[in-house]
C-alpha positions in Angstrom: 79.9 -14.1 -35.9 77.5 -13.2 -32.9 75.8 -16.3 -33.4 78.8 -18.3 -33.4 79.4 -16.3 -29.9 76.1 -16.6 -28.9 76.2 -20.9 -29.6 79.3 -20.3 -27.5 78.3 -18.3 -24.5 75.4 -21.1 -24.1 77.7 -23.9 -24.2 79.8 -22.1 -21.3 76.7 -22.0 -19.0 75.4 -25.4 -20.3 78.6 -26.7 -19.4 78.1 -25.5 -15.6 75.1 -26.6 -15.4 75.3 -30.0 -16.3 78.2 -30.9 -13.5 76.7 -34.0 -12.0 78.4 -33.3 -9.0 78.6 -29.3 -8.3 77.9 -26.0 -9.8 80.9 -24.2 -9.9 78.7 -20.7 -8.4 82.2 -18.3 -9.3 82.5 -19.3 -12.6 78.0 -18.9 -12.8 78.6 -15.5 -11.8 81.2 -14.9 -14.1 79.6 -15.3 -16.8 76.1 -14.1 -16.0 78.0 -10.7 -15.3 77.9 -10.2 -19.4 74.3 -11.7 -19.7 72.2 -14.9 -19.3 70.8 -16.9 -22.5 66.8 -16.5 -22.5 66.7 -20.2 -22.2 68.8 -21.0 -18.9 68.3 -17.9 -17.0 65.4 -18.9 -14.6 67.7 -21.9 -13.7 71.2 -19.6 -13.9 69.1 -17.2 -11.1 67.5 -20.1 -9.2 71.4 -20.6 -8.5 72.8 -17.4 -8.1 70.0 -16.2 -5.8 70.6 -19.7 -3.4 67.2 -20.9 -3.9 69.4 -24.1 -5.8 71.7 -25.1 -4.2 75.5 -25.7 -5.9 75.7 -29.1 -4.5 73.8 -30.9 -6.7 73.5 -34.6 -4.4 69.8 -33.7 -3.5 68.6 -31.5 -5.8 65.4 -33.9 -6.4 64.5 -33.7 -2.9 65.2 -30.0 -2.4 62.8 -29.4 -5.8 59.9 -31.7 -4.3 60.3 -29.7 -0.3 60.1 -26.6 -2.5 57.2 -27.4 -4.3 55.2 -29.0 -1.0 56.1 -25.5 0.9 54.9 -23.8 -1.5 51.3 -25.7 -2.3 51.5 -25.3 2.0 51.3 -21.5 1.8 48.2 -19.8 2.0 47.0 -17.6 -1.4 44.0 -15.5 -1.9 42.5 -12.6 -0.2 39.3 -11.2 -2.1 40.6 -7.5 -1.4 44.2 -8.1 -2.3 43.1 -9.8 -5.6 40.9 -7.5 -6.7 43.9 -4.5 -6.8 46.3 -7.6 -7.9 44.4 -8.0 -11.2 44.2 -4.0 -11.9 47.7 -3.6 -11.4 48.6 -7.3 -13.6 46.3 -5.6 -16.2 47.5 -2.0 -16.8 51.3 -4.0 -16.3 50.3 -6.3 -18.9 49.3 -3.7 -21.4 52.1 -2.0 -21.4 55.0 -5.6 -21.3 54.4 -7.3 -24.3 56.6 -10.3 -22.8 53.9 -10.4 -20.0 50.9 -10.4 -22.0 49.6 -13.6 -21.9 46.5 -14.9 -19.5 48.5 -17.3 -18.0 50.3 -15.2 -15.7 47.6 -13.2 -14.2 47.1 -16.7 -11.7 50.1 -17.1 -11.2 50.6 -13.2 -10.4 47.8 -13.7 -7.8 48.9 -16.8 -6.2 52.6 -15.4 -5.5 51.9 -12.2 -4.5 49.2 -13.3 -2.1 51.2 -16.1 -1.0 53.7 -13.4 0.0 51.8 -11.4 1.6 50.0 -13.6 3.7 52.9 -15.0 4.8 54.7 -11.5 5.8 52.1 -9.8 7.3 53.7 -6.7 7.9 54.4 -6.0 4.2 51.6 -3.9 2.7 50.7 -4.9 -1.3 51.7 -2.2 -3.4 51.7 -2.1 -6.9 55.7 -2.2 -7.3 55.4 -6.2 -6.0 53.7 -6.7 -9.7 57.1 -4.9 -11.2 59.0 -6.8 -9.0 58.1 -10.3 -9.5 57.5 -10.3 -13.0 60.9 -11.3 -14.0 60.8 -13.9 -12.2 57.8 -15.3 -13.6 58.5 -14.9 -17.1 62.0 -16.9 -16.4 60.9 -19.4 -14.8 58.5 -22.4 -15.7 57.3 -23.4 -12.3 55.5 -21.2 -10.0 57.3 -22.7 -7.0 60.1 -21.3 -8.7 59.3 -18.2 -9.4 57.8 -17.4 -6.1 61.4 -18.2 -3.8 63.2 -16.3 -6.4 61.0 -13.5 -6.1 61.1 -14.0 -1.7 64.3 -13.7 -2.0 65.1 -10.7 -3.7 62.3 -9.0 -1.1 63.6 -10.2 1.6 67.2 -8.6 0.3 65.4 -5.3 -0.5 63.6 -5.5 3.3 67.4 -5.9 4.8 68.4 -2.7 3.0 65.5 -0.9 4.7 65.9 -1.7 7.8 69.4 -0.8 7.8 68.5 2.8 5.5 65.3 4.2 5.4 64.5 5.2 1.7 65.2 9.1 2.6 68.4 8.2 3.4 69.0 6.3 0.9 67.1 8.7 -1.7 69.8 11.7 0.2 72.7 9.4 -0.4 71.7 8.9 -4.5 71.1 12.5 -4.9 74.5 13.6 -3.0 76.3 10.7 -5.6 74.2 12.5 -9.0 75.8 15.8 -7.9 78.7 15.4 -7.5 78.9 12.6 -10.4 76.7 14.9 -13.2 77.1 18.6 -11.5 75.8 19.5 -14.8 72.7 17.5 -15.5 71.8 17.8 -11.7 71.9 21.7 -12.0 69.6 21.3 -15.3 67.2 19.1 -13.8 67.3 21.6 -10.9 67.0 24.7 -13.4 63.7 23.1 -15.0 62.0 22.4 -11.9 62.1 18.5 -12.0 61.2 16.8 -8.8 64.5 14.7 -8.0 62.8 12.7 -4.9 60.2 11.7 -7.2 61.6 9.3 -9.8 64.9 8.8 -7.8 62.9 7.2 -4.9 61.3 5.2 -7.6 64.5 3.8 -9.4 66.2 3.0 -5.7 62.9 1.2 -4.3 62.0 -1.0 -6.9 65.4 -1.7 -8.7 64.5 0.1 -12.1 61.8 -2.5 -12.6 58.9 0.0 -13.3 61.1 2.1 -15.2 63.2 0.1 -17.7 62.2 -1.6 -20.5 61.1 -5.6 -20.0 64.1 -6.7 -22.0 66.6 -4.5 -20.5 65.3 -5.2 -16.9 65.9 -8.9 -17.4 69.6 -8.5 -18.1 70.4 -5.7 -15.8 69.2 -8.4 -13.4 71.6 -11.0 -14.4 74.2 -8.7 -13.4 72.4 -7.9 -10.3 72.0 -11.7 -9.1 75.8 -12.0 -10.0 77.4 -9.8 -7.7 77.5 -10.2 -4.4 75.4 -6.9 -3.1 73.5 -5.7 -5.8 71.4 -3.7 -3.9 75.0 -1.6 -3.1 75.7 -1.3 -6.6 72.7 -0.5 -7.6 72.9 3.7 -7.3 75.8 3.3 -9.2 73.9 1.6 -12.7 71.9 4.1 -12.1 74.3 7.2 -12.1 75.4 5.1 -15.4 71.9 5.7 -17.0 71.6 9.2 -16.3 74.9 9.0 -17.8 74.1 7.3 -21.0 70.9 9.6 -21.7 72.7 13.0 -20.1 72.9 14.3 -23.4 68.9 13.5 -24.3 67.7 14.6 -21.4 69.4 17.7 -21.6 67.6 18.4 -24.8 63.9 18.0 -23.0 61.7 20.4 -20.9 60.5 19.6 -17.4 57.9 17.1 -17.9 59.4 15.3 -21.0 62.4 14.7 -18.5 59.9 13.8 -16.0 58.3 11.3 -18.4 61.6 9.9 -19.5 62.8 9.3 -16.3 59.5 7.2 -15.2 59.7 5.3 -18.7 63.4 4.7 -19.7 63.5 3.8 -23.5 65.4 0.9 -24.5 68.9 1.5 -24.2 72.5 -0.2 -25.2 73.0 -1.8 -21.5 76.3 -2.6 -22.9 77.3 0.6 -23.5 76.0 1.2 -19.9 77.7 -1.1 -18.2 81.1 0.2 -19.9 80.3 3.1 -17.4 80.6 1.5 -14.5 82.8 -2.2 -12.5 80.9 -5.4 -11.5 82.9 -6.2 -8.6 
């Protein structure tokens, strides 16, 4: 029966896809809502994000202006490249899905290529959380790396409108008043709330979460039309789904938890909370 459904879901999104004309975007984010198949979801967030555009007339020519930009861009800084590969390597023993040599280039050329191009960024080792996804979705680097400008620039818009502490107050003001119960525990046992709340807000769960569970919390993300709004809420949903773990653990075993989610039913998550 689930494979039958699964066969089915695919079809759905194939379906979409293959419109000669146009990608029908409301009906993409419908459906990417519940989940995107392994197989199409670099092309399902290529869409979603607007790096591909619905009107499929030039989509060759868009693909090649994508691809000469990005060969344009300058990569490689001795310095930056030198913490890149730390970070890909302690990230890469700890992601299984990530594990392979192949992405530790393409790592390098991306966030370099980033960086040089926004100078007023600094590298930080979240970039390697954040563009991960992307690269394990995606076949070309190209790809991968407009997916990934994207989503920073999105998260760069949210900053300049809320510093982080504001944001961080806002998220802690929600968890209150959402878990009074949980917050007063975590408060009771001494566990540093700015600390891994900060964390989850800045980098969209992606150092916290498992690989597998990040992935299709993201296809909800990309679906909606201000994830980066709805995001406190998924995570007042989490704290939700493990209140009754956590409230079994002492200070640093919540601590660790909350830095390194386990894997967890994201259905049963998202039960918690509306996509609008």
């Amino acid at each position: 029966m689930e494979q039958d459904e699964a066969i089915s879901v695919f079809n759905d999104f194939t379906d979409i896809l293959q419109s000669e004309v146009h990608v029908d975007l409301e009906r993409l984010r419908i459906l990417a809502r519940h989940g995107v198949p392994n197989q199409l979801r670099g092309e399902v967030w290529m869409y979603l994000l607007g790096v591909q555009d619905a009107d499929r007339s030039k989509e060759l020519t868009r693909s090649r202006a994508r691809s000469q930009e990005y060969d344009q861009l300058e990569k490689g800084d001795p310095d930056l490249l030198r913490r890149i590969r730390a970070e890909v390597g302690r990230y890469q023993r700890r992601t299984s899905e990530m594990a392979d040599q192949q992405y530790l280039p393409r790592f390098e050329n991306i966030i370099t290529a980033y960086l040089n191009t926004n100078r007023d960024v600094d590298y930080h080792p979240a970039l390697i959380y954040l563009c991960a996804p992307f690269l394990y979705a995606l076949d070309r680097e190209c790809d991968a790396y407009f997916c990934f400008e994207r989503l920073m620039q999105a998260i760069d818009e949210v900053n300049t409108t809320n510093t982080t502490k504001q944001r961080v107050a806002h998220f802690l003001s929600l968890f209150r008043y959402a878990l009074p119960e949980l917050c007063n525990y975590f408060e009771d046992e001494e566990v540093n709330l700015d600390e891994w709340s900060t964390s989850w807000l800045q980098n969209l769960l992606s150092k916290e979460l498992p690989f597998s569970n990040l992935v299709a919390l993201w296809d909800a993300y990309f679906a909606v039309s201000d994830p980066l709004e709805f995001h406190p809420f998924v995570c007042l949903a989490i704290l939700c789904n493990a209140k009754d773990n956590l409230e079994d653990l002492e200070q640093s075993e919540i601590r660790t938890m909350l830095l390194c989610l386990p894997v967890m039913d994201m259905k049963r998550v998202s039960l918690q909370i509306k996509l609008n």
